[in-house]
C-alpha positions in Angstrom: -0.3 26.8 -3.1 1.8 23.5 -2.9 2.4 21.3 -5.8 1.9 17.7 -4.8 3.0 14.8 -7.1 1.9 11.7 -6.4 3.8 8.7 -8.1 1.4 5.5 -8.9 -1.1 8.0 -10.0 -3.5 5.7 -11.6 -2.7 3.3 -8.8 -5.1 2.3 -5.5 -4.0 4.9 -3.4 -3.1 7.1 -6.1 -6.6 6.7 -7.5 -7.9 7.8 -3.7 -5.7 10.9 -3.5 -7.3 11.8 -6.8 -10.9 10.9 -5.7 -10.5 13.3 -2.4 -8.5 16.2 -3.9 -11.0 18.6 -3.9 -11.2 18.4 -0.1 -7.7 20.4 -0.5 -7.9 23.4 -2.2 -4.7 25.2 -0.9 -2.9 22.2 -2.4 -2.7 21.2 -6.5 -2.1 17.3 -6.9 -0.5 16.3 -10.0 -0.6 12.5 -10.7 2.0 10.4 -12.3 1.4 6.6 -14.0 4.0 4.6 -15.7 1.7 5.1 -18.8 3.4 9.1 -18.2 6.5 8.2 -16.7 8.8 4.4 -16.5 10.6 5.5 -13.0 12.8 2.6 -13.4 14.4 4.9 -15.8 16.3 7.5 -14.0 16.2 9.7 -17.3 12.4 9.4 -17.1 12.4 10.5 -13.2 14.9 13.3 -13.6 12.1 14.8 -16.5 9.4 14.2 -13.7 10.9 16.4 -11.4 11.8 18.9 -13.9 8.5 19.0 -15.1 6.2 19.1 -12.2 8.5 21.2 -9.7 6.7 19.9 -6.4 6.8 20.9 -2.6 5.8 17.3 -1.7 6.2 14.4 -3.0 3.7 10.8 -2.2 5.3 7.9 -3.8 3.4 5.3 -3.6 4.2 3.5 -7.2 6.0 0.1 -6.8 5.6 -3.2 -8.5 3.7 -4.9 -5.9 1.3 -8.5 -6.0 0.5 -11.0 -3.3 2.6 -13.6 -2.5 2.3 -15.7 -5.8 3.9 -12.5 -7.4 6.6 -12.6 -4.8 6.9 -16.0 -5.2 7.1 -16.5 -8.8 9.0 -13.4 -10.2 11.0 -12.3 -6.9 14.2 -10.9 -9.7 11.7 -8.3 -11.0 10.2 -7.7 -7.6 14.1 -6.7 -5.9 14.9 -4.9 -9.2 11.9 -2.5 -9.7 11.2 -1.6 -6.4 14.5 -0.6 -5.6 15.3 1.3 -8.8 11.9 3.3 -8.6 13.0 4.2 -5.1 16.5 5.3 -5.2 15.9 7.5 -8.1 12.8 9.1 -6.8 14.2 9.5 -3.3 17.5 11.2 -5.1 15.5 13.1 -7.5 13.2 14.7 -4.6 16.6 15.6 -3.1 18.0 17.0 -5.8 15.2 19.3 -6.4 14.7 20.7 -2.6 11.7 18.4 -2.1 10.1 20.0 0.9 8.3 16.8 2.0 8.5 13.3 0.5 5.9 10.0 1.8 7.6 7.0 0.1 5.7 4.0 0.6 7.6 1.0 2.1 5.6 -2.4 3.1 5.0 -4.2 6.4 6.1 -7.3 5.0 9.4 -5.7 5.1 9.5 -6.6 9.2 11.3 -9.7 10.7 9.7 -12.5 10.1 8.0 -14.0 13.4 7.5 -10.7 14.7 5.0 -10.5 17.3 4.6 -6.6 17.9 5.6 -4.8 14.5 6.9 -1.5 15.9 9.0 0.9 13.4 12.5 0.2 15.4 12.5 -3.3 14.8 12.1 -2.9 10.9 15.9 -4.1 10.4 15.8 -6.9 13.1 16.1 -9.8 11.4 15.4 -11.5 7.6 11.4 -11.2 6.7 9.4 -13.8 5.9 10.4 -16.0 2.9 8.0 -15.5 0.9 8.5 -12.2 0.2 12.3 -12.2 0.8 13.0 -9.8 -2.5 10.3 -7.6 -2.5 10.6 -6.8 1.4 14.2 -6.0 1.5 13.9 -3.9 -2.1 11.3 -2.0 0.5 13.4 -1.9 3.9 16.1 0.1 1.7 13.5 2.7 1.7 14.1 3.3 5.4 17.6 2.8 4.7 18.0 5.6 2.2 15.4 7.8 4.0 18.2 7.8 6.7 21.7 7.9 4.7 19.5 11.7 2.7 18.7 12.9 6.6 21.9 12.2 7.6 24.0 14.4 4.4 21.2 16.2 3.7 19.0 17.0 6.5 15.7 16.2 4.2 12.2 16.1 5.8 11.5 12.7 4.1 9.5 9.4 6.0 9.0 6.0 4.9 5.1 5.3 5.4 4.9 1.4 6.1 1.3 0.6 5.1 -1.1 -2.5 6.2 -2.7 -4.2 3.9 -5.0 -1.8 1.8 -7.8 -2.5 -0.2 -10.4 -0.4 -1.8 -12.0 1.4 -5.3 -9.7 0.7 -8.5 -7.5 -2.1 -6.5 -5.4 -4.6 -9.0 -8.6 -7.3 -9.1 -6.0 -10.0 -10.3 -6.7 -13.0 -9.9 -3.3 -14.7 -9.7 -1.0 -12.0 -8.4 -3.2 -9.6 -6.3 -3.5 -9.0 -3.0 -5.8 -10.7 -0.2 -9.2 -8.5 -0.8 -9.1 -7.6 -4.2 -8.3 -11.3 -4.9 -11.2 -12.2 -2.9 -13.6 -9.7 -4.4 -12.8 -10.8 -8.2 -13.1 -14.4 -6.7 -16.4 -13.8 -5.3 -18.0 -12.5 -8.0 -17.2 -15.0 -10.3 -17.7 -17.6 -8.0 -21.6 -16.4 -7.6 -22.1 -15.8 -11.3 -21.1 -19.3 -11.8 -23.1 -20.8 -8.8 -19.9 -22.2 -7.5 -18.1 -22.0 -4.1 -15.8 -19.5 -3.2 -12.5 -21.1 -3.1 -9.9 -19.6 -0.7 -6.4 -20.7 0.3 -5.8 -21.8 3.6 -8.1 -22.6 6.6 -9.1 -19.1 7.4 -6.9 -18.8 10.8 -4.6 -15.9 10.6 -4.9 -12.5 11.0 -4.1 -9.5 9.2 -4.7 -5.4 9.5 -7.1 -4.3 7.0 -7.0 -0.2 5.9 -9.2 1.3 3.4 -7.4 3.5 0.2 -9.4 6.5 0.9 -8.1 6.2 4.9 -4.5 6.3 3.0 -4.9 9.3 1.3 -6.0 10.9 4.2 -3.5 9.7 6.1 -0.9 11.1 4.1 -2.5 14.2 3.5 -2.4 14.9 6.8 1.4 14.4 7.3 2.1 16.8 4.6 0.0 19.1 6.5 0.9 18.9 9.6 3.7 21.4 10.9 7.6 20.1 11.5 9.4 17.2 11.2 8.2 14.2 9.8 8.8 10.7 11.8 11.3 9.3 9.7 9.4 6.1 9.7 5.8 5.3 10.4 3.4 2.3 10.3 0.0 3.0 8.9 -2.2 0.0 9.1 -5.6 -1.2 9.8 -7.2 0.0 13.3 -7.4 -3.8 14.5 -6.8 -7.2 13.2 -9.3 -9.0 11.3 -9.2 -12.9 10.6 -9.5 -14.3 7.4 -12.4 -16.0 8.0 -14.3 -12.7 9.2 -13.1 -11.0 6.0 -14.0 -13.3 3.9 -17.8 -12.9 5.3 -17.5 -9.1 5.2 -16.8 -9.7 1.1 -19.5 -12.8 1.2 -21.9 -10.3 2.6 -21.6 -7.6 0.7 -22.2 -9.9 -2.4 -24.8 -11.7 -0.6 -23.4 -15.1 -1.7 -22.0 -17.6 1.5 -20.9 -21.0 -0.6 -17.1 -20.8 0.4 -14.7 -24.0 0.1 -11.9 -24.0 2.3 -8.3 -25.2 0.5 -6.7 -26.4 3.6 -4.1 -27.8 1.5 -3.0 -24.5 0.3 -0.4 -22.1 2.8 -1.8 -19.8 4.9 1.2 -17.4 5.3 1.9 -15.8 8.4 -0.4 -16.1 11.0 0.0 -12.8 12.7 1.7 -9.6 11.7 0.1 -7.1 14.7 1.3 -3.3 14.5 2.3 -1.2 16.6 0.9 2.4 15.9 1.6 4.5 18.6 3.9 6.6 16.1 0.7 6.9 13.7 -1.4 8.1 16.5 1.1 10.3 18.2 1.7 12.0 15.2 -1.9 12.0 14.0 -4.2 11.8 16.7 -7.6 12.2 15.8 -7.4 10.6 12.9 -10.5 8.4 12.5 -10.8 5.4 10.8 -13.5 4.3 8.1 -15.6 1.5 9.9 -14.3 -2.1 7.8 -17.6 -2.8 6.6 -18.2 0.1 4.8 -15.4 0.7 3.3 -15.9 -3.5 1.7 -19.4 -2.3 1.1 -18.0 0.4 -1.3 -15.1 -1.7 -2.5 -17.8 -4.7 -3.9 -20.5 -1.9 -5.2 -17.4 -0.3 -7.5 -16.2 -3.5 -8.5 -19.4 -4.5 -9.8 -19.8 -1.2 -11.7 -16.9 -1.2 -13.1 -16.3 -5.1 -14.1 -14.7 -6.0 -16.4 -13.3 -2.6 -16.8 -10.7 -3.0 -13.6 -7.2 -3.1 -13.2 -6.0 -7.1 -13.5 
């Protein structure tokens, strides 16, 4: 049996792994949170390791937020991220790590791109925005390589979409697109008030449920050879703002939405290529969007106010 130790453990795709581990019996997870472990602290890493002796490795814990986060602490965004990284990465090396997933982002990609594909990752500077926290995640790729290269490690830098799903950071300020929208919702129809969201409800994004993550990953570690050493794993199609925000309208059931067309709208594309993904993994299905918001909004509403913020 392989050990499996998942960083972020308490985390959104952390919390998947952990809802679908009993799918995997010939694998044991063990699941870190910074509650456990501060991975900014090398001491604290090098105890990990020690500790939980694992065959693979799925790090997927990072300091991450939407693009107020970015925009507002982008210091602690650079410094985190790239701390947590480079001593987990080592530290996996160190101790004969068979397999490591680290998670990068796909805001690390030039900004302007018009067809993300893994080679053009270092291509140009990303988007401003997130200037700090995408470069503190391309160094992912960049250390990935520089351990292949002296080491010869099976390690792969997964570069996900944007993911959404059960026990998602519901903040209201700093989180991402859906949960932000989700917590947003709900209040907004407990008050009787119009959902407000930024922007005009043009661009588009790729959507990907947690639990489609988990498999995802799970997969990789299970599949026989030599990992890519960088692959997207995004949504199976992009999704307008607009239409998500009346997938989460609908599966509240509450349609007053105000538009803040005052407010930026970000990027208006960011399409994927995933012909790595589906090379590597192809029949891999995908949960259908709509269900996968359907059981987002039903946990959120169990669960409120006793979610991550």
């Amino acid at each position: 049996m392989k050990t499996v130790l998942v960083t972020g453990g308490h985390g959104l795709v952390g919390s998947a792994i952990r809802s679908l581990q009993e799918q995997y019996e010939d694998l044991n997870f063990v699941f870190s949170g910074h509650q456990e472990h501060d991975l900014t602290c090398e001491a604290d890493v090098k105890r990990l390791f020690e500790e939980t002796k694992p065959n693979y490795v799925i790090h997927t814990a990072a300091r991450v937020g939407g693009i107020g986060r970015n925009l507002s602490t982008p210091a602690q965004q650079y410094y985190a991220n790239i701390l947590m990284n480079a001593f987990v990465i080592h530290y996996a090396q160190l101790n004969d790590v068979e397999k490591l997933l680290a998670f990068s982002s796909v805001c690390a990609f030039p900004a302007g791109s018009t067809n993300i594909h893994e080679d053009i990752l270092h291509d140009g500077e990303p988007y401003p925005a997130h200037y700090s926290y995408a470069y503190s995640k391309r160094m992912v790729d960049v250390q990935i390589k520089a351990y292949k290269q002296q080491y010869g490690v099976n390690f792969c830098s997964v570069i996900p979409g944007n993911i959404f799903g059960e026990n998602d950071n519901f903040n209201l300020e700093d989180g991402h697109v859906v949960p932000s929208l989700v917590h947003k919702c709900y209040k907004a129809k407990q008050e009787g008030k119009p959902l407000q969201v930024w922007g005009d409800g043009t661009p588009y994004r790729e959507f990907l449920y947690s639990k489609d993550v988990a498999r995802a990953c799970i997969a990789l570690l299970n599949r026989e050879g030599e990992l890519p050493q960088r692959v997207i794993v995004s949504g199976q199609k992009e999704t307008q703002i607009k239409d998500l925000v009346k997938l989460v309208c609908d599966a509240f059931d509450y349609h007053k939405v105000e538009w803040l067309t005052d407010k930026p709208n970000g990027q208006l594309r960011r399409p994927t290529n995933k012909s790595i993904f589906l090379e590597t993994l192809p029949e891999f299905n995908y949960t259908d969007l709509t269900t996968a918001m359907e059981n987002t909004v039903e946990w959120f509403e169990e669960n409120y106010p006793n979610v991550r913020l």
